[in-house]
N, CA, C and O atoms as a CHARMM CRD file, in Angstrom:
* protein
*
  364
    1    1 UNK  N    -42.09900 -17.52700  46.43300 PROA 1      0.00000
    2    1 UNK  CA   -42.09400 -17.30500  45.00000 PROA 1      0.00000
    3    1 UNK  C    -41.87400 -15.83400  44.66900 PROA 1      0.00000
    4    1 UNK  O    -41.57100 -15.56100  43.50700 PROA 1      0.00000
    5    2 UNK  N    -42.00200 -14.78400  45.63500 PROA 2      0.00000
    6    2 UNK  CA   -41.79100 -13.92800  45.39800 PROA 2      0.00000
    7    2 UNK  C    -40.02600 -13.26500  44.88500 PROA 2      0.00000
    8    2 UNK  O    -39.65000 -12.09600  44.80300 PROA 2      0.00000
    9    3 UNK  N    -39.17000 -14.71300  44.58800 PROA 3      0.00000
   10    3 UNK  CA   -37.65300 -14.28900  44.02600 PROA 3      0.00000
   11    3 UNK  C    -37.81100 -14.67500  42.81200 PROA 3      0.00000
   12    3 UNK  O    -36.86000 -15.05300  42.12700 PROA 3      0.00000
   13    4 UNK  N    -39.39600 -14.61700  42.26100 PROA 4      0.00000
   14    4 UNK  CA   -38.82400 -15.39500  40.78100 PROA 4      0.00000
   15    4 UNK  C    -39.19000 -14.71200  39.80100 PROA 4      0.00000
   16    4 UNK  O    -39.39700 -15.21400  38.69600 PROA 4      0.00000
   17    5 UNK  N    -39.33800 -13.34200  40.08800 PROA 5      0.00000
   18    5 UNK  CA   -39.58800 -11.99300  39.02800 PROA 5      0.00000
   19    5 UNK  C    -40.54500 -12.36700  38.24500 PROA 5      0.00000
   20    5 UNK  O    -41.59800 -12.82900  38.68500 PROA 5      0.00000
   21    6 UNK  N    -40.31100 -12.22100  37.06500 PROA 6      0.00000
   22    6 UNK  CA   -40.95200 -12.02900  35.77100 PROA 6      0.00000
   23    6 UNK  C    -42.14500 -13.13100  35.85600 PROA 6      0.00000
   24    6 UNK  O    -43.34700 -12.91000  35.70400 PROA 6      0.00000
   25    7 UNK  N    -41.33100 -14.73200  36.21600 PROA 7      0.00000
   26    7 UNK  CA   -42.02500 -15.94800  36.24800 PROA 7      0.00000
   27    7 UNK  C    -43.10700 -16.06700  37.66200 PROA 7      0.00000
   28    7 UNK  O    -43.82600 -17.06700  37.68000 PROA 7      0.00000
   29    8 UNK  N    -43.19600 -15.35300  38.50200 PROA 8      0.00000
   30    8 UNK  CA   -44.06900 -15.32800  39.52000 PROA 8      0.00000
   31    8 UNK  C    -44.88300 -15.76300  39.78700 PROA 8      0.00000
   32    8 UNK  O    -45.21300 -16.65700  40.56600 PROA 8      0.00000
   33    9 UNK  N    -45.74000 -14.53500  38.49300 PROA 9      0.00000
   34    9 UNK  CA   -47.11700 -14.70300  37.92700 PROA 9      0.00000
   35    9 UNK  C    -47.46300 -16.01500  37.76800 PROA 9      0.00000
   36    9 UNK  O    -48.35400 -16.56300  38.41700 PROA 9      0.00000
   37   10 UNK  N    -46.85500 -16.49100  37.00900 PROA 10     0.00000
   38   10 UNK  CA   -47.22700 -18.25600  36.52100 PROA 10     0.00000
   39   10 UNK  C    -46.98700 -19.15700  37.22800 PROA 10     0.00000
   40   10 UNK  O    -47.53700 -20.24600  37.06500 PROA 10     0.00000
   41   11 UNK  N    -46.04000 -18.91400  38.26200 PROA 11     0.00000
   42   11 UNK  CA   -46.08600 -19.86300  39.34500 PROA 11     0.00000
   43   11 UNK  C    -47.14200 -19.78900  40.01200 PROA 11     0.00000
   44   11 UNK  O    -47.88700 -20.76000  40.14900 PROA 11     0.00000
   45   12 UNK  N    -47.31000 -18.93400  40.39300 PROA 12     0.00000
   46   12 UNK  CA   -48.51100 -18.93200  41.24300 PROA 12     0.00000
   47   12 UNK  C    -50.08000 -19.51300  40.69900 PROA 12     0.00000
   48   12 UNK  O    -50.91900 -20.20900  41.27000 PROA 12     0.00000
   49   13 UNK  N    -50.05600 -19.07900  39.75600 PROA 13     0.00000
   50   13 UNK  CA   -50.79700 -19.85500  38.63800 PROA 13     0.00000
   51   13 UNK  C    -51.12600 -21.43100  38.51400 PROA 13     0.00000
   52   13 UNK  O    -52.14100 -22.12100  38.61500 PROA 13     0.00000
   53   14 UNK  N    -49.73200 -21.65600  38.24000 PROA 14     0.00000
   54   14 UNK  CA   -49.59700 -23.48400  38.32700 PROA 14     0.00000
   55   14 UNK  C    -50.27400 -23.80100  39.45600 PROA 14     0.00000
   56   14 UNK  O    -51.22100 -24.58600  39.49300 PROA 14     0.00000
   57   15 UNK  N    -49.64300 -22.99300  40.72600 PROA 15     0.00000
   58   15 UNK  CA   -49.65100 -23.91100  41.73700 PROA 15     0.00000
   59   15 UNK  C    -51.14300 -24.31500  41.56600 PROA 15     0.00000
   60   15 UNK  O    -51.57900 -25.46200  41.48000 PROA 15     0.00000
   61   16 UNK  N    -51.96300 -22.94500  41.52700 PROA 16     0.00000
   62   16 UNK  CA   -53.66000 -23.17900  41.87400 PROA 16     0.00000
   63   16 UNK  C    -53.85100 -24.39000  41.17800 PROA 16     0.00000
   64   16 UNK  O    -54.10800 -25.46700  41.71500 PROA 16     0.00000
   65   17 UNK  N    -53.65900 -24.09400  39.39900 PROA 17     0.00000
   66   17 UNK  CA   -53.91200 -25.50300  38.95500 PROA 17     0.00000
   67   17 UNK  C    -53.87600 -26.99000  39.40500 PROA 17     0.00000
   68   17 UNK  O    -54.55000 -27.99900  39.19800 PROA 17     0.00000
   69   18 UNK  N    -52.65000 -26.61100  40.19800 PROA 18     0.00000
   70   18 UNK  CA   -52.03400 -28.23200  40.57600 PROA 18     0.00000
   71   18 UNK  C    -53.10800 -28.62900  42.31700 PROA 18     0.00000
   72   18 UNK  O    -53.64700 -29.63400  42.78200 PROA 18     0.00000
   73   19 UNK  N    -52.97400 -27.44600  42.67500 PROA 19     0.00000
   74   19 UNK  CA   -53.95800 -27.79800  43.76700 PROA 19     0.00000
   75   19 UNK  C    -55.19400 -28.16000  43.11200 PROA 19     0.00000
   76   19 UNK  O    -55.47800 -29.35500  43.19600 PROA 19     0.00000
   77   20 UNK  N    -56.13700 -27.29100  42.37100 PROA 20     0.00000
   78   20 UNK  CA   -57.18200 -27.81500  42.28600 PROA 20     0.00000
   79   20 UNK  C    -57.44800 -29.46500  41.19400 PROA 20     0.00000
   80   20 UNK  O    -58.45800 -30.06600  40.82500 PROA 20     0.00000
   81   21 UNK  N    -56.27600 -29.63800  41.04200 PROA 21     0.00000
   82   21 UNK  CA   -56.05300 -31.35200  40.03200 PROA 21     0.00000
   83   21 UNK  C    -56.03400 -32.45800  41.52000 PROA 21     0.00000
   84   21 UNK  O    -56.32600 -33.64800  41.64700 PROA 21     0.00000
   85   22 UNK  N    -55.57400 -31.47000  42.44400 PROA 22     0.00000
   86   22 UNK  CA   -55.68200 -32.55600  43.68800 PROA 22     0.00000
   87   22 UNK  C    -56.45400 -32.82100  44.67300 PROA 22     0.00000
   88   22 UNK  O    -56.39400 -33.57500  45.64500 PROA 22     0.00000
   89   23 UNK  N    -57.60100 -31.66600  44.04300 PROA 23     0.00000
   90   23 UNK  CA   -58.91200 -32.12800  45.00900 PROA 23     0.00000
   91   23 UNK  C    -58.69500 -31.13800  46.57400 PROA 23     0.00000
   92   23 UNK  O    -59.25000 -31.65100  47.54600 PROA 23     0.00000
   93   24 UNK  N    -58.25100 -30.35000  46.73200 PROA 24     0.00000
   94   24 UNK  CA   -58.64800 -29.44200  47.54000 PROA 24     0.00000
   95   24 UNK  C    -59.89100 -29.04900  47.91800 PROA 24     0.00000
   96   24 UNK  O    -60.71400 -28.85400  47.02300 PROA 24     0.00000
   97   25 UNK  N    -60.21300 -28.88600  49.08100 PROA 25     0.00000
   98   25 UNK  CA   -61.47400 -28.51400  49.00200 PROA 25     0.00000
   99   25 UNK  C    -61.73700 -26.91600  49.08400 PROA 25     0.00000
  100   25 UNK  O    -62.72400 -26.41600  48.54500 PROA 25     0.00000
  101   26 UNK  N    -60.51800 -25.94200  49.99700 PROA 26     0.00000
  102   26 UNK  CA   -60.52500 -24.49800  49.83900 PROA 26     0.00000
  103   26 UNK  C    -59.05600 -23.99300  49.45500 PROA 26     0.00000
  104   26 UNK  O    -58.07300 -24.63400  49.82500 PROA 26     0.00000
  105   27 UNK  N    -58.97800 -23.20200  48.94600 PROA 27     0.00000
  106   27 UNK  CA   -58.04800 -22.49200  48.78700 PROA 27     0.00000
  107   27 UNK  C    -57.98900 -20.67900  49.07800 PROA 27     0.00000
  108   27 UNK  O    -58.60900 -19.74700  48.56600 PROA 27     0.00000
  109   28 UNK  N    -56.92400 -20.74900  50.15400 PROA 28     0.00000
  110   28 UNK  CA   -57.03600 -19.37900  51.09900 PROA 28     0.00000
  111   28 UNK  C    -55.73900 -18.57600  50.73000 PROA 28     0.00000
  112   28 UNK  O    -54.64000 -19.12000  50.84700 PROA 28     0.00000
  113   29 UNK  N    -55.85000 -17.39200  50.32300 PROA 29     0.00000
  114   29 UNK  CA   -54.41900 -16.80600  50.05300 PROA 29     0.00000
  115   29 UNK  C    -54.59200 -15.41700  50.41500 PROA 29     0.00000
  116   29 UNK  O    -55.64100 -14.81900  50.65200 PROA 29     0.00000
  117   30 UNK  N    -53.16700 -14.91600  50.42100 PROA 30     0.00000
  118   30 UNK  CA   -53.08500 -13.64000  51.30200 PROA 30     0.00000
  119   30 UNK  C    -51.90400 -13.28900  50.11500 PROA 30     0.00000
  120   30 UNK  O    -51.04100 -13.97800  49.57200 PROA 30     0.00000
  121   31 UNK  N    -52.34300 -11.76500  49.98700 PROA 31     0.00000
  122   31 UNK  CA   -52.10400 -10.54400  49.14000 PROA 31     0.00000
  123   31 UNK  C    -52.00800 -10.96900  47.88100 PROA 31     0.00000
  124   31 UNK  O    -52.09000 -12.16200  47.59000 PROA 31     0.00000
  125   32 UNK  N    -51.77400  -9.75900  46.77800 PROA 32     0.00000
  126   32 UNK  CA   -52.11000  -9.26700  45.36900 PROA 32     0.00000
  127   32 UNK  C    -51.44700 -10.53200  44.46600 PROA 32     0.00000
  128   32 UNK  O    -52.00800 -10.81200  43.40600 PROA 32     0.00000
  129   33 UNK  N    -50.47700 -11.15500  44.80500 PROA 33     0.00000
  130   33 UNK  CA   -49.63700 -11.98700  43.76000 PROA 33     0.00000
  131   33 UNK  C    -50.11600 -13.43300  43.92000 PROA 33     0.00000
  132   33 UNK  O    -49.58100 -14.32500  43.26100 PROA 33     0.00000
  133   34 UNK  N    -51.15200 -13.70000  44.81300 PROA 34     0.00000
  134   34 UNK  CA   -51.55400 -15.02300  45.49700 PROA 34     0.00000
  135   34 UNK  C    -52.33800 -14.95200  44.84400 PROA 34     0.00000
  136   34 UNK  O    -52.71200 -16.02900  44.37900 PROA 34     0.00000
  137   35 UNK  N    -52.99900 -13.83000  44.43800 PROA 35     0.00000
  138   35 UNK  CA   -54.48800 -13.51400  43.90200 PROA 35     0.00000
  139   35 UNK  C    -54.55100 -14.75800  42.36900 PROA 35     0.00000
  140   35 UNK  O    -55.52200 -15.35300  41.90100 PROA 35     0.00000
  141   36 UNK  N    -53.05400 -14.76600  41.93700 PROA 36     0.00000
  142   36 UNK  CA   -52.91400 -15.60200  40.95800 PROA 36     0.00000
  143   36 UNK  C    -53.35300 -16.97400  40.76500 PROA 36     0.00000
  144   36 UNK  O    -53.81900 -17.45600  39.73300 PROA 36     0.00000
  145   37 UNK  N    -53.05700 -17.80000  42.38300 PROA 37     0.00000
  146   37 UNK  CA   -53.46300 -19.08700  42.88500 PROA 37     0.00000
  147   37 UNK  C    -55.00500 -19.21100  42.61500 PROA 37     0.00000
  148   37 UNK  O    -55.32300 -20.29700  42.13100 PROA 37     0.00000
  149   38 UNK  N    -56.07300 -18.28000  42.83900 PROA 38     0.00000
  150   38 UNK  CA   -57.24600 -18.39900  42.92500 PROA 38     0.00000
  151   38 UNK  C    -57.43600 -18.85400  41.56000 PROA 38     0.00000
  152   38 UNK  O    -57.88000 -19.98000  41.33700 PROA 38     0.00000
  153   39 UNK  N    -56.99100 -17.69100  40.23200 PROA 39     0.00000
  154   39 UNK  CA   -57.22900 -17.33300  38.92800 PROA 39     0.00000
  155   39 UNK  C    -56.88600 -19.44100  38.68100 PROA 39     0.00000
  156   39 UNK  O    -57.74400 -20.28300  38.41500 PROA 39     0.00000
  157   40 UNK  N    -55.51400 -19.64900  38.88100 PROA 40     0.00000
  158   40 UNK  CA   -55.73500 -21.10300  38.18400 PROA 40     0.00000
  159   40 UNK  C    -56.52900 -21.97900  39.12200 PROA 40     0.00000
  160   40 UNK  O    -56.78800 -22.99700  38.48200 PROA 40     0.00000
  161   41 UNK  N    -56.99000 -22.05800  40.22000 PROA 41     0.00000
  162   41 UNK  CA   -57.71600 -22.91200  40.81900 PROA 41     0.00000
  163   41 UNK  C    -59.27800 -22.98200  40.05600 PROA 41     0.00000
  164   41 UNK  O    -60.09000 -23.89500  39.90800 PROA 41     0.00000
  165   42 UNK  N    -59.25700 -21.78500  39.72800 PROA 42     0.00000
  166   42 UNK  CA   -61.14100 -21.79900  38.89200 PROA 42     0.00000
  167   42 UNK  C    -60.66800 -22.07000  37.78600 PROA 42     0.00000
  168   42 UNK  O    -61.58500 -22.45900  37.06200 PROA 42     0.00000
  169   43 UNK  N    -59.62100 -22.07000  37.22100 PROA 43     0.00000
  170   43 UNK  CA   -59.53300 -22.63700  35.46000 PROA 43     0.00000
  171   43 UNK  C    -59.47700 -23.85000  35.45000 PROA 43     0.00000
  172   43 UNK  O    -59.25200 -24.40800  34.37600 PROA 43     0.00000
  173   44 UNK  N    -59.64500 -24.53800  36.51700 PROA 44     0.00000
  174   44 UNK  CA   -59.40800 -25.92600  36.50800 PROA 44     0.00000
  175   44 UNK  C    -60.80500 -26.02500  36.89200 PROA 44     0.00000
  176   44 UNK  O    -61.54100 -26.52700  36.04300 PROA 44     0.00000
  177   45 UNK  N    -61.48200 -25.54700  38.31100 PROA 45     0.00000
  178   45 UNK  CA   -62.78600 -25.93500  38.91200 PROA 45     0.00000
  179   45 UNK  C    -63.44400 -24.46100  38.99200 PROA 45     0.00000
  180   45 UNK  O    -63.04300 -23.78800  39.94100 PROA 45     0.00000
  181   46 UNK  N    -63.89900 -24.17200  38.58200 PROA 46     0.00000
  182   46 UNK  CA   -64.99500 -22.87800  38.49100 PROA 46     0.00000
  183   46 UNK  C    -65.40500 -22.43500  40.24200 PROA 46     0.00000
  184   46 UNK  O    -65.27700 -21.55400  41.09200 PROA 46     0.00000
  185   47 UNK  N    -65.98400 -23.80900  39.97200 PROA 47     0.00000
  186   47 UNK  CA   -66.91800 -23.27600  41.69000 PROA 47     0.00000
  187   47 UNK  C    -66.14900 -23.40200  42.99900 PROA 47     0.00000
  188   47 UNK  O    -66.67300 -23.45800  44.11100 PROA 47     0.00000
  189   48 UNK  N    -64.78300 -23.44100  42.72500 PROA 48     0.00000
  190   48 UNK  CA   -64.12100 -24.07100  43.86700 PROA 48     0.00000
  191   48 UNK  C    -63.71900 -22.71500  44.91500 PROA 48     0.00000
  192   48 UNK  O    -63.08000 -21.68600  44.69700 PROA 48     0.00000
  193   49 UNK  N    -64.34000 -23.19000  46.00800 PROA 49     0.00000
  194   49 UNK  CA   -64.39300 -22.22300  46.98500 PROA 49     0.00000
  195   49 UNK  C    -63.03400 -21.99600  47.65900 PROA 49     0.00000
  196   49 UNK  O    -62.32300 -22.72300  48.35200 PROA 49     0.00000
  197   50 UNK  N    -62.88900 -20.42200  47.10800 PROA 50     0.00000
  198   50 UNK  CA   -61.34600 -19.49400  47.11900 PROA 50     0.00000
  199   50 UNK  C    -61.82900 -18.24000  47.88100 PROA 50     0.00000
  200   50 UNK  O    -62.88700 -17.62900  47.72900 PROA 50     0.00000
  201   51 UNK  N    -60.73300 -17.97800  48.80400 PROA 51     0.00000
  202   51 UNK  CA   -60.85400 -16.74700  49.14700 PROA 51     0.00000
  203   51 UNK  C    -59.55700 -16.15500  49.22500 PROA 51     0.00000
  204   51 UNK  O    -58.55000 -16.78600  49.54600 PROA 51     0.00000
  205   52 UNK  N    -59.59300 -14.40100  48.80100 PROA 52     0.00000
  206   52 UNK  CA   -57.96700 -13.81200  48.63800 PROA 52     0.00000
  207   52 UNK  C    -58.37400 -12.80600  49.96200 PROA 52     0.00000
  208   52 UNK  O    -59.32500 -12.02700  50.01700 PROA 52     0.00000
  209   53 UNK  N    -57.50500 -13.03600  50.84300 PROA 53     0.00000
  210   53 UNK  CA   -57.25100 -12.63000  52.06000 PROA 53     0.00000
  211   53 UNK  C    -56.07800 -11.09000  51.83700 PROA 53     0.00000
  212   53 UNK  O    -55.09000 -11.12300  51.10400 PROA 53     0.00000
  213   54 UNK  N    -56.46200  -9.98900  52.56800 PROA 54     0.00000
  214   54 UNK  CA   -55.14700  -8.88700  52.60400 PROA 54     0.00000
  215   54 UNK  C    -54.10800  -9.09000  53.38700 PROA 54     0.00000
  216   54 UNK  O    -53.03600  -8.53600  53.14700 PROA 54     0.00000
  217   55 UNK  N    -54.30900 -10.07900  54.64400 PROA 55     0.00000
  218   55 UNK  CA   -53.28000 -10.29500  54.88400 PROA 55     0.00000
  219   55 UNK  C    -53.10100 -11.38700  55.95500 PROA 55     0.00000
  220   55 UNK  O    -53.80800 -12.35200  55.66500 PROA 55     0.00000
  221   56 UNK  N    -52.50200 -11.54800  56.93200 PROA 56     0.00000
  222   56 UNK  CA   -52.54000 -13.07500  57.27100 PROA 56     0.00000
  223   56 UNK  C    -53.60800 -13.16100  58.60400 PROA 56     0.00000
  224   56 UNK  O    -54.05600 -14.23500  59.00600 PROA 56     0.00000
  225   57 UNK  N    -53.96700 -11.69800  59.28000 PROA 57     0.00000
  226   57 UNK  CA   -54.94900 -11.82500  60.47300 PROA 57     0.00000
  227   57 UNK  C    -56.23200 -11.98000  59.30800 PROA 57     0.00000
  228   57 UNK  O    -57.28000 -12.35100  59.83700 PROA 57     0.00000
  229   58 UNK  N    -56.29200 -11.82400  58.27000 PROA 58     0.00000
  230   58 UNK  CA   -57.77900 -12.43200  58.46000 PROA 58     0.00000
  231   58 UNK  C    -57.51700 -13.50000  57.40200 PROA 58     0.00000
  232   58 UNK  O    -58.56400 -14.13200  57.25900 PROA 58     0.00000
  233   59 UNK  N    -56.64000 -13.92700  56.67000 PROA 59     0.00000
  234   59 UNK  CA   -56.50300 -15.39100  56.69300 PROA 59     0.00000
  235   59 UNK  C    -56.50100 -16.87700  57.35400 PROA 59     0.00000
  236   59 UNK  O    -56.60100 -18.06200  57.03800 PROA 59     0.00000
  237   60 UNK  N    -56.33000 -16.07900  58.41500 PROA 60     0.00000
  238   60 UNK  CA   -56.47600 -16.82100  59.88900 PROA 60     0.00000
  239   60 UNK  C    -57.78700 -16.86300  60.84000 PROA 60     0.00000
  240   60 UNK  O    -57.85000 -17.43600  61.92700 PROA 60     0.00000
  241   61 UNK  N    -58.73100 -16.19800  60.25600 PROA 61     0.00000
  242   61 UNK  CA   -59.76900 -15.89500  60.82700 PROA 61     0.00000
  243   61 UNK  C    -60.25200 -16.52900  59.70200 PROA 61     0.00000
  244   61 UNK  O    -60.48700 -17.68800  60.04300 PROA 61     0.00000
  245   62 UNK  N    -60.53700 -16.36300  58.47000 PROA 62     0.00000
  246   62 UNK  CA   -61.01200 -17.33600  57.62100 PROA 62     0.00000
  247   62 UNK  C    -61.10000 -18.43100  57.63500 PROA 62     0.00000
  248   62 UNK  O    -62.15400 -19.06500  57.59200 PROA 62     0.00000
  249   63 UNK  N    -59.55800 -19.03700  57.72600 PROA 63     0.00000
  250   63 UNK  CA   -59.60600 -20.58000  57.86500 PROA 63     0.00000
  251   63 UNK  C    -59.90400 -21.10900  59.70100 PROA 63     0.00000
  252   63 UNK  O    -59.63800 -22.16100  60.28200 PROA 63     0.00000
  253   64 UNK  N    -60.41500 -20.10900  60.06700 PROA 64     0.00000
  254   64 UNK  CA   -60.86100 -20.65300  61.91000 PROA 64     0.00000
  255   64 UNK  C    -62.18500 -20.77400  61.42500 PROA 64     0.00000
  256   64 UNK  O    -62.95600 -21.64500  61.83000 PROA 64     0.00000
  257   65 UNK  N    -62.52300 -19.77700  60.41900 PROA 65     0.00000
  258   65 UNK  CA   -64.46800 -19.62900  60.06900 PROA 65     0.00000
  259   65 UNK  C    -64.43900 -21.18300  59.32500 PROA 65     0.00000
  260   65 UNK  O    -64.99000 -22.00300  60.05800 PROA 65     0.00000
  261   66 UNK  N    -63.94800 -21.75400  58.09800 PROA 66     0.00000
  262   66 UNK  CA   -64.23900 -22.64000  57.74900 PROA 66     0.00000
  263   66 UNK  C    -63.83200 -24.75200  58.24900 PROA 66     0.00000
  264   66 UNK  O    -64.37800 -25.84300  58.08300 PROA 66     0.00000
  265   67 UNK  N    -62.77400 -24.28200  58.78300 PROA 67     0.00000
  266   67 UNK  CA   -62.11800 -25.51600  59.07200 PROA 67     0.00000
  267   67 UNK  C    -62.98800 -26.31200  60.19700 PROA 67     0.00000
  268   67 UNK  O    -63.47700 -25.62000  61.09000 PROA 67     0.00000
  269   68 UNK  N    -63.23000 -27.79700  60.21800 PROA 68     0.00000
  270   68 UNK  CA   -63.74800 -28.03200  60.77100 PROA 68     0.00000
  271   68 UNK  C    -63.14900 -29.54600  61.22000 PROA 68     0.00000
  272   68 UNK  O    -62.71200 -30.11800  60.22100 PROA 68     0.00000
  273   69 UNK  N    -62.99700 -30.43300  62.57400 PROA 69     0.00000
  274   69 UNK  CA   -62.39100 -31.72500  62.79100 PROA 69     0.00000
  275   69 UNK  C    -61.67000 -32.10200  61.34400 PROA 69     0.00000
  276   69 UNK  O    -61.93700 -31.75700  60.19300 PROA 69     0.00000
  277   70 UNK  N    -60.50100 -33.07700  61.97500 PROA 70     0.00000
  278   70 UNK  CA   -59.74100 -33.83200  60.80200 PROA 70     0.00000
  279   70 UNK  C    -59.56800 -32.63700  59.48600 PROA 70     0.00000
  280   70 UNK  O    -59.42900 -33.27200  58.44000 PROA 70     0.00000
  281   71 UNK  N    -59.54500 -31.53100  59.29500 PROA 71     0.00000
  282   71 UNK  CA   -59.52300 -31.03400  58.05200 PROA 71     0.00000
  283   71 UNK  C    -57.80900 -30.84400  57.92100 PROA 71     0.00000
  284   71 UNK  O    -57.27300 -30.39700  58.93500 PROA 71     0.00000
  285   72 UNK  N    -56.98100 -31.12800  56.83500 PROA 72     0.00000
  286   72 UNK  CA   -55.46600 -30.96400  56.82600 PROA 72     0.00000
  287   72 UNK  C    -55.24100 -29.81500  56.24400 PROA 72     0.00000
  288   72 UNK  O    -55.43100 -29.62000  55.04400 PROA 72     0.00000
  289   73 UNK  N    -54.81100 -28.94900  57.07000 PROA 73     0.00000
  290   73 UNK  CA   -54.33500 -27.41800  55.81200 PROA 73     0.00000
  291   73 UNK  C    -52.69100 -27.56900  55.73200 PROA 73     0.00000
  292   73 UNK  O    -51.82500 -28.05500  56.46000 PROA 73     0.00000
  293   74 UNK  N    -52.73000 -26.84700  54.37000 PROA 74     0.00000
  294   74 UNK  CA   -51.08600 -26.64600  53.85400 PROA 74     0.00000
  295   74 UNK  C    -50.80300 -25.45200  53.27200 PROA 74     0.00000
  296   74 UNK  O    -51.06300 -24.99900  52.15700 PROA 74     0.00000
  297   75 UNK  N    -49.97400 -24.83000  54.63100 PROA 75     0.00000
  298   75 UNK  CA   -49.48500 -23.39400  54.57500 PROA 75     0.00000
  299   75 UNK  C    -48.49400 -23.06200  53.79300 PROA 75     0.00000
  300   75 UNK  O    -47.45800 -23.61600  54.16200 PROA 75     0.00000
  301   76 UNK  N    -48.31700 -22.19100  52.58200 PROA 76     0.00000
  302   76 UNK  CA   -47.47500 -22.61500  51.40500 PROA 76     0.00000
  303   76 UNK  C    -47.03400 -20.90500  51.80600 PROA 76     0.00000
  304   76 UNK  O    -47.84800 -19.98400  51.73600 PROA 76     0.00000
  305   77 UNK  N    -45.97200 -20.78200  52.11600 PROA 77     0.00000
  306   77 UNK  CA   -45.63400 -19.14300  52.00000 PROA 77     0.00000
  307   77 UNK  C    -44.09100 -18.57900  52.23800 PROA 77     0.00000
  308   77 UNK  O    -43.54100 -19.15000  53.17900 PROA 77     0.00000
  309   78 UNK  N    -43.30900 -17.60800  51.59800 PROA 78     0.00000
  310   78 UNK  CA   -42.62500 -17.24700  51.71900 PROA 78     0.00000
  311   78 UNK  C    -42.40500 -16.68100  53.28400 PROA 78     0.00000
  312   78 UNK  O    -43.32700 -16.27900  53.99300 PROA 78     0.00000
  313   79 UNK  N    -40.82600 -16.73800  53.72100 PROA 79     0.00000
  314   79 UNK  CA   -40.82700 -15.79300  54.69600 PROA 79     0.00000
  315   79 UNK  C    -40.78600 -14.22800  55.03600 PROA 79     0.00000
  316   79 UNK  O    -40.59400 -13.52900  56.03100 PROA 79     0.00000
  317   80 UNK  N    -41.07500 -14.04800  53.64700 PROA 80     0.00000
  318   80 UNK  CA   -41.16500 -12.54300  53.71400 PROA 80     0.00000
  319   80 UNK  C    -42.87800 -12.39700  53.89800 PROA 80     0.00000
  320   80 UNK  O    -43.26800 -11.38100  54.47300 PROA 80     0.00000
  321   81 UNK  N    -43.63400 -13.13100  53.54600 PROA 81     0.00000
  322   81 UNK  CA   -44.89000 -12.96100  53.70600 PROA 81     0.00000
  323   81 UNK  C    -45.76600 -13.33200  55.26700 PROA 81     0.00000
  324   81 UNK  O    -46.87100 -13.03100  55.71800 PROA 81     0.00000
  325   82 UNK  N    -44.30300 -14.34500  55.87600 PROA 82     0.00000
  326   82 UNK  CA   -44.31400 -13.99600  57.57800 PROA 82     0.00000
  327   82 UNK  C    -45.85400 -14.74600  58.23700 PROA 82     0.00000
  328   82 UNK  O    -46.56000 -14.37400  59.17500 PROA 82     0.00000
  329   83 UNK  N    -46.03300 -16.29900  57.01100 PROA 83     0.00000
  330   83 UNK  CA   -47.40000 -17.21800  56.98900 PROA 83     0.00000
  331   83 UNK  C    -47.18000 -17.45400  58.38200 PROA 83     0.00000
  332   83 UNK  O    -48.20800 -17.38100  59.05600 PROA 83     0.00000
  333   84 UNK  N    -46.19100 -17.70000  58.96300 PROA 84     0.00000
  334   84 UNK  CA   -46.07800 -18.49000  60.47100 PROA 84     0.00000
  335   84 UNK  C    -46.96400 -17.92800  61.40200 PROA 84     0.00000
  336   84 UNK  O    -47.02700 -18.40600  62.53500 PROA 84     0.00000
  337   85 UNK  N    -47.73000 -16.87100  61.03200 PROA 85     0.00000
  338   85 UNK  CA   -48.35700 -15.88400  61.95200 PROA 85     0.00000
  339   85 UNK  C    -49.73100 -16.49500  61.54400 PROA 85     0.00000
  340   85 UNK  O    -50.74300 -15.97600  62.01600 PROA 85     0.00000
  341   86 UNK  N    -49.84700 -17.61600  60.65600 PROA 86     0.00000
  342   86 UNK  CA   -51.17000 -18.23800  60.22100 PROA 86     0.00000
  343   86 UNK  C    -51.45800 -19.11500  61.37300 PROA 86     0.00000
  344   86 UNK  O    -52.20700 -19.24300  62.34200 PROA 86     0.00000
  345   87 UNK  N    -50.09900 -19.84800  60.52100 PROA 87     0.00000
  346   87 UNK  CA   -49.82100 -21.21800  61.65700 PROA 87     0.00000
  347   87 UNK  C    -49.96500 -20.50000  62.92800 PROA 87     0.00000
  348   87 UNK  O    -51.12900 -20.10100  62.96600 PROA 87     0.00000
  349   88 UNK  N    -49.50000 -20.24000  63.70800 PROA 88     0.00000
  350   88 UNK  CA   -49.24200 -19.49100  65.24800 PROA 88     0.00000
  351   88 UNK  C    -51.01500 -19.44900  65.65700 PROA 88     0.00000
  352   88 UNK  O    -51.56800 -20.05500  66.57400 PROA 88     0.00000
  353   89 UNK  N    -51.68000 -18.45400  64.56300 PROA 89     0.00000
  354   89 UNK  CA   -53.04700 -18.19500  64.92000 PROA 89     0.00000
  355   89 UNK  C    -53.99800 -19.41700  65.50800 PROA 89     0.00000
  356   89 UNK  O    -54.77900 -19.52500  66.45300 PROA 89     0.00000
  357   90 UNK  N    -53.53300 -20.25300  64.48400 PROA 90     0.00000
  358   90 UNK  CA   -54.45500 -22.17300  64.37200 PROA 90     0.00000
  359   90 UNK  C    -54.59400 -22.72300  65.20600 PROA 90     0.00000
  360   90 UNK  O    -55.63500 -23.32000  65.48200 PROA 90     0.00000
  361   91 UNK  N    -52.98500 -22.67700  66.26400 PROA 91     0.00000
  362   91 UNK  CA   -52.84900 -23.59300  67.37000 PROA 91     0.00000
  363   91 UNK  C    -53.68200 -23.39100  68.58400 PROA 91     0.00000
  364   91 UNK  O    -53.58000 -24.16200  69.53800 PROA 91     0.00000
């Protein structure tokens, strides 16, 4: 999302919304423009446990701290933001 200028902001936005309409149970994001995802995930669910990560080594250490059997994560990220280094961490 980071090619969509002006509209960014609000994407990122939606998305949280739309995640937290679908029952997520965490939502984990890495750097300043993700920070957006959190903002609509609590406008939908207040208490819904978010964390904004600086960058993807301790996003990856986060979701090793919380994840536990059967849990499904969905790595949503540009390749400039280089998430595969999430994924990579997990395995």
């Amino acid at each position: 999302m980071l090619e969509l200028g002006d509209f960014s902001r609000q994407a990122h936005f939606d998305v949280g919304v739309y995640a937290a309409g679908a029952g997520v149970d965490a939502v984990v994001t890495v750097g300043e423009r993700a920070r957006e995802i959190i903002s609509g995930v609590r406008s939908v669910r207040p208490d819904a446990a978010c964390y904004a990560c600086e960058d993807n080594e301790e996003a990856a250490a986060k979701l090793k701290a919380i994840l536990t059997g059967g849990d499904i994560v969905l790595i949503k990220g540009s390749r400039a933001m280089k998430t595969d280094q999430i994924v990579k961490a997990l395995l």
